[in-house]
N, C-alpha and C positions, 0 to 999 in steps of 0.2 A: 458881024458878030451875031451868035445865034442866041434868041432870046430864050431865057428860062422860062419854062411853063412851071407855074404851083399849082397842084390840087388843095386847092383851100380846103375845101368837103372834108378831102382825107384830112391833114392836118387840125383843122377845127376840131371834128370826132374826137380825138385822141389827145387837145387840150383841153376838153371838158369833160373827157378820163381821165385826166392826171388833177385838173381841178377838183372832182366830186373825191377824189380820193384824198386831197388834202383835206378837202371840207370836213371829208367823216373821220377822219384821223383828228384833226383838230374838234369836231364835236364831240367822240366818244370821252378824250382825252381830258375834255372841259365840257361835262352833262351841265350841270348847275350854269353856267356861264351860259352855254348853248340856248337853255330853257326858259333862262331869264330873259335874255336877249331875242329870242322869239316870240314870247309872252310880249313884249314892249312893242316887237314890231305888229304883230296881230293890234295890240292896243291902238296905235296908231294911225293904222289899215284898215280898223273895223267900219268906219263910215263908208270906207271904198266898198267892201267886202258885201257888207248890209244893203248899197246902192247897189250892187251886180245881182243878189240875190231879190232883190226884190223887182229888180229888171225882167230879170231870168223868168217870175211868177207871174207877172204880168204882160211878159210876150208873147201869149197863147189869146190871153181878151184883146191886145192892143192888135193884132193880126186880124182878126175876125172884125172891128170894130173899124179899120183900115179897107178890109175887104168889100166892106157895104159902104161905106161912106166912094170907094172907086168905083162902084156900078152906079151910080149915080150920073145924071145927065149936066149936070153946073161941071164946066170946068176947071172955077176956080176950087171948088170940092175935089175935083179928081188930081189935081195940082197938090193939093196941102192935103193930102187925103192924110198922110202921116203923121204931122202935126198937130190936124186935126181930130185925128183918134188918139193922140197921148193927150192932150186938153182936156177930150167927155173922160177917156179913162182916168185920168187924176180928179176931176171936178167929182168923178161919181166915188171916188176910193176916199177923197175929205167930206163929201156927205154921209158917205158911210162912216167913217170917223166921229164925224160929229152927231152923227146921230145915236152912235153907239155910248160915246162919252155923256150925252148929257140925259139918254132914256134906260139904257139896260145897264150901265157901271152902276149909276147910283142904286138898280133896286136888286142888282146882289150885292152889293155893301149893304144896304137894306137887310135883306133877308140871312146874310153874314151874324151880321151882328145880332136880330134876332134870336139865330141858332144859338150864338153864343150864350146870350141870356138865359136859353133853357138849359142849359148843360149843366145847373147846378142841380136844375127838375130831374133830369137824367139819370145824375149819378144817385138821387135820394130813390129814383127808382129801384134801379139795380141794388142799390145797398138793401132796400127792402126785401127786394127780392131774394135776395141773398140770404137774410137773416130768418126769413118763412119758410124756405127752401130747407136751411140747415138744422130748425124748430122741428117741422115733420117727421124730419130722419130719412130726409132723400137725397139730401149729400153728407157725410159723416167724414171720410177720409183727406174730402180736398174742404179745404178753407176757402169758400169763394167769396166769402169778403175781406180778406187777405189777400186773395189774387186780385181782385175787383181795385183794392187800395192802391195796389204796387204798379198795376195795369194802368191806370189813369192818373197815377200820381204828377205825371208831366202834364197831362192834361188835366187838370182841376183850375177849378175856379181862379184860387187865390194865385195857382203860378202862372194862370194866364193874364192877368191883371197885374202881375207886378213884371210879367215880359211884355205887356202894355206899357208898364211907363218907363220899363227900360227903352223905350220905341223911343219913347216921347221925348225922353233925355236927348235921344240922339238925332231930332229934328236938324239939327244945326248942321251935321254930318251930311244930312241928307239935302238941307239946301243946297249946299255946295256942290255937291256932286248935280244937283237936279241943272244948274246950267249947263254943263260938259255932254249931258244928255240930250238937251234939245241941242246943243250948237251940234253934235253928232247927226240926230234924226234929221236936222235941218241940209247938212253936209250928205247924208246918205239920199234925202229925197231930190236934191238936187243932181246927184248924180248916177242915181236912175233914171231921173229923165233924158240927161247927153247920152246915156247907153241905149234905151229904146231908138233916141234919133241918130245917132251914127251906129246901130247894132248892123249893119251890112260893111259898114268900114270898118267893124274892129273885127269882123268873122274874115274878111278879105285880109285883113293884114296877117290873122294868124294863119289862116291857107297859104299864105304864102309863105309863111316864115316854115311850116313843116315841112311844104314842100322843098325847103333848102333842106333839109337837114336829111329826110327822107328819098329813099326812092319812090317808083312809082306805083310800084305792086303793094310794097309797106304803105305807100301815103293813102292809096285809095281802099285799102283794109281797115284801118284805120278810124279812115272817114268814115266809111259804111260802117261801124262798129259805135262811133259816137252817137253818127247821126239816128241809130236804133237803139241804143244804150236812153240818149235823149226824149226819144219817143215815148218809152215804158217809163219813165220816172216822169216825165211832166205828164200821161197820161195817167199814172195811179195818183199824182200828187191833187190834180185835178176835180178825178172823181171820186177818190176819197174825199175831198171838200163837199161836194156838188151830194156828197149822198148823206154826208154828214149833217149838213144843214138840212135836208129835208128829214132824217132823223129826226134831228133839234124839235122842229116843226110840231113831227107827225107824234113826239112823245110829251113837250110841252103842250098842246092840244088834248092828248090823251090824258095827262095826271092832274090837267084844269077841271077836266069831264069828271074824274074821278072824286075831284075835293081834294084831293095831296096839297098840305102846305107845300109853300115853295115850288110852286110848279116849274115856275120858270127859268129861275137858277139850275132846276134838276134838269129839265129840258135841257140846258145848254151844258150840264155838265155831261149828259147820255151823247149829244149830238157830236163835243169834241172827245172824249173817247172813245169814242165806235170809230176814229179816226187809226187806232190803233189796233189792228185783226184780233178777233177772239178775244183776248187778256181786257180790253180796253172796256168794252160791254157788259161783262161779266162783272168788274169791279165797278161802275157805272151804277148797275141794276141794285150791286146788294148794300152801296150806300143807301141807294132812293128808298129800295127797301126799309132801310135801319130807321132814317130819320122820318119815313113815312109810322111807322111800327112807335117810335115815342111822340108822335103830335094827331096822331088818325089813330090808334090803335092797334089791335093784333089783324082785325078782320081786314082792313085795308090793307095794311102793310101785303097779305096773301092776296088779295086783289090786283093790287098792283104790281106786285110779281110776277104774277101769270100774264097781267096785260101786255109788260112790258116785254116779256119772253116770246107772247104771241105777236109784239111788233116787230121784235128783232126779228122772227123767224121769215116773215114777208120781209122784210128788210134784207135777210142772207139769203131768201132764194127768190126774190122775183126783183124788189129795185136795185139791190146790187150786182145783180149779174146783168141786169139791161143796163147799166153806167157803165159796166167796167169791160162787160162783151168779152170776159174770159180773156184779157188782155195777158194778166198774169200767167196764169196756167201753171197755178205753182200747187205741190203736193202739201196737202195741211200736215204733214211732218215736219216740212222742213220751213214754212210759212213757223208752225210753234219754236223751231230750233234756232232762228232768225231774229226772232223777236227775242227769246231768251239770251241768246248772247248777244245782240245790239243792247238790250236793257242794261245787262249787269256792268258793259266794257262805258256805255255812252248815256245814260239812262232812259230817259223818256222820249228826246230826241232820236235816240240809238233806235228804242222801240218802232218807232213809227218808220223812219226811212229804212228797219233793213230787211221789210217786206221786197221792196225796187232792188235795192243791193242785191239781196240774192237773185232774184230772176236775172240779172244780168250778169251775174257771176255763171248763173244756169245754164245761159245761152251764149257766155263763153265758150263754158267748157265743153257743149254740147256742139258747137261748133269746131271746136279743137279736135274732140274726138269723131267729128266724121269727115276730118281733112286726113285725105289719104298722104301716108308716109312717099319719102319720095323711093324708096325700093318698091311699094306698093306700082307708083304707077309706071315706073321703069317696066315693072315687070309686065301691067296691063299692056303695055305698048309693045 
C-alpha cells in the first residue's frame, strides 16, 4: 500500500489563514469584548513583558561585561563567565537603585515641594505685574489679570492643596495596589534574569520555529532585517542614555556654577529630555528658564539661557555626533514629523522611540526601493 505524503507547511499556512480570519471577524464583531480581553491579558503578562524588556536593555552591558570576564586567564571565570556578568550587572543596577532611592529621590521631592511653597510668591508676582502693567496704559485691551486668573486657576494654591488631600484620602487605594506592584517588579526581575541566561536558547528556538514556517530566501531577509532593524534601536536607545547622562552632568554642573536654585532636579530634568530630539531641550531650557527668572531674577534667568543654549549647541555638534557616529542619518524633517505623530498617537513614550521607528521604517523602504523588479532583471539577463 502506497503511503500518503502530507505537506504539513502547506496545510498549516492555510489553517492559520482561515484561523486569523475567524479571529478578526470575531474581534471586529465584538471591539469592546476584544479590548477588554486584551487589556486583562497585557495586565497579566506585564511582569513577563517588563522581564523581556528589561533583558532586551540590559543585553548590550551583560555582553561587554561577559566579554572581559572570558579573556581572563582563571578558568573557573571563563566557565561562569556568564553568570558571572548577570551577578556584577544586577549587583551594580540595585546599587544604582539604591543609591538613587535614598540620595536624589528625596532631594527632588525636596526641591518639589519647595517650588511648590513659592508658587503662591509667583502668582502675587504676576498679579502685580499685571495690575502696573494695565496702571500705565501698556495693556488696555487684554485683561491680564483675568487671563493670569483663568490661566492658573487649576494651578493655585488652594486647588493644589485640596488635590493634596484628595491624595491623602486615597492612601488606602494606594496601599493596596502598592503590593501587586512590587510582587510584579519582583516577578519581572526575576525573569529577566532566566532571559539573559537562556537568551541563546530562546533566540535558537525561535530560529527555528521561522525557519518552519518560512523559506530560505524569506527566512534569511528576514533575519538580516531584524538583526539590523536591532542594531539601530539598541544603538540610539543606548546613546541617547549615555549622552543624556553626560548632559545631566555637564548642565547640573553648569547651573550650580551659576547660583540657579534647584540645580540639580533642573539638571536631571535637561538630562532626561534631551532624551527626546529637538522638542525635549527646548521645553527643558524654558522651564529652567522660568523657575530660574522667579527665584534668581530677570538677569540670571538670561544668563542661564544662553548658557544652556551654548551647552546644548556643543552637545548637538560635537558629543552627540561622537556617541551616536551618524548612526541614524535621518533628515530633521522627518526626525520633527516622527516625533510629532509618535507624540500625539503614544505620547511621550511615542516621542522618544519614533526617532529608531522611522530610520528603520527608512531603510525599509529604501531597501525595497532599490531591489530591482523581477521584469527588471529578466530583462538585465
Amino acid at each position: 500500500m502506497k503511503k500518503i505524503k502530507i505537506d504539513w507547511n502547506y496545510w498549516m499556512v492555510r489553517f492559520l489563514f482561515v484561523l486569523a480570519v475567524i479571529i478578526s471577524f470575531k474581534a471586529i464583531s465584538n471591539f469592546h469584548v476584544f479590548t477588554d480581553g486584551v487589556k486583562n491579558l497585557l495586565g497579566v503578562l506585564s511582569p513577563f513583558i517588563i522581564g523581556f524588556i528589561v533583558a532586551y536593555l540590559l543585553s548590550g552591558p551583560q555582553k561587554k561585561i561577559q566579554s572581559l570576564l572570558a579573556k581572563t586567564h582563571i578558568t573557573f571565570i571563563q566557565k561562569k563567565s556568564r553568570g558571572l556578568s548577570i551577578l556584577i550587572l544586577y549587583v551594580m543596577a540595585l546599587l544604582f537603585i539604591f543609591l538613587t532611592l535614598n540620595y536624589v529621590v528625596p532631594l527632588i521631592i525636596k526641591n518639589l515641594l519647595d517650588l511648590l511653597n513659592l508658587l503662591p510668591s509667583f502668582y502675587a508676582y504676576l498679579t502685580e505685574l499685571a495690575n502696573s502693567l494695565e496702571d500705565n496704559g501698556i495693556i488696555e485691551l487684554i485683561k491680564l489679570e483675568e487671563l493670569l486668573k483663568s490661566v492658573t486657576a487649576s494651578y493655585s494654591p488652594e486647588k493644589l492643596i485640596s488635590q493634596g488631600t484628595a491624595s491623602l484620602a486615597s492612601i488606602g487605594l494606594f496601599a493596596k495596589s502598592l503590593s501587586s506592584l512590587v510582587l510584579n517588579t519582583f516577578l519581572a526581575f526575576i525573569i529577566s534574569i532566566y532571559v539573559l541566561i537562556f537568551r541563546d536558547a530562546i533566540a535558537a528556538f525561535f530560529t527555528q520555529l521561522f525557519r518552519k514556517f518560512l523559506s530560505e530566501t524569506t527566512f534569511n531577509r528576514t533575519k538580516g532585517f531584524i538583526q539590523h532593524a536591532n542594531d539601530i534601536f539598541y544603538k540610539f536607545i543606548a546613546c541617547q542614555f549615555l549622552d543624556a547622562c553626560i548632559l545631566g552632568v555637564l548642565a547640573t554642573i553648569l547651573l550650580s556654577l551659576l547660583g540657579v536654585r534647584f540645580s540639580i532636579t533642573l539638571g536631571i530634568l535637561l538630562g532626561i529630555c534631551n532624551m527626546i530630539p529637538y522638542f525635549g531641550s527646548i521645553f527643558a531650557s524654558i522651564i529652567t528658564m522660568i523657575i530660574t527668572f522667579f527665584t534668581g531674577g530677570l538677569n540670571l534667568a538670561l544668563v542661564t539661557i544662553v548658557s544652556l543654549l551654548l551647552l546644548q549647541q556643543i552637545d548637538g555638534n560635537i558629543i552627540g555626533p561622537r556617541i551616536m557616529g551618524g548612526a541614524l542619518n535621518l533628515n530633521p524633517i522627518l526626525i520633527i514629523v516622527s516625533i510629532t505623530v509618535g507624540g500625539a498617537y503614544f505620547g511621550v513614550l511615542g516621542m522618544f522611540l519614533s526617532v529608531p521607528v522611522a530610520a528603520i521604517l527608512k531603510i525599509t523602504l529604501m531597501e525595497w526601493l532599490e531591489t530591482p523588479k523581477k521584469e527588471d532583471s529578466l530583462l538585465s539577463k
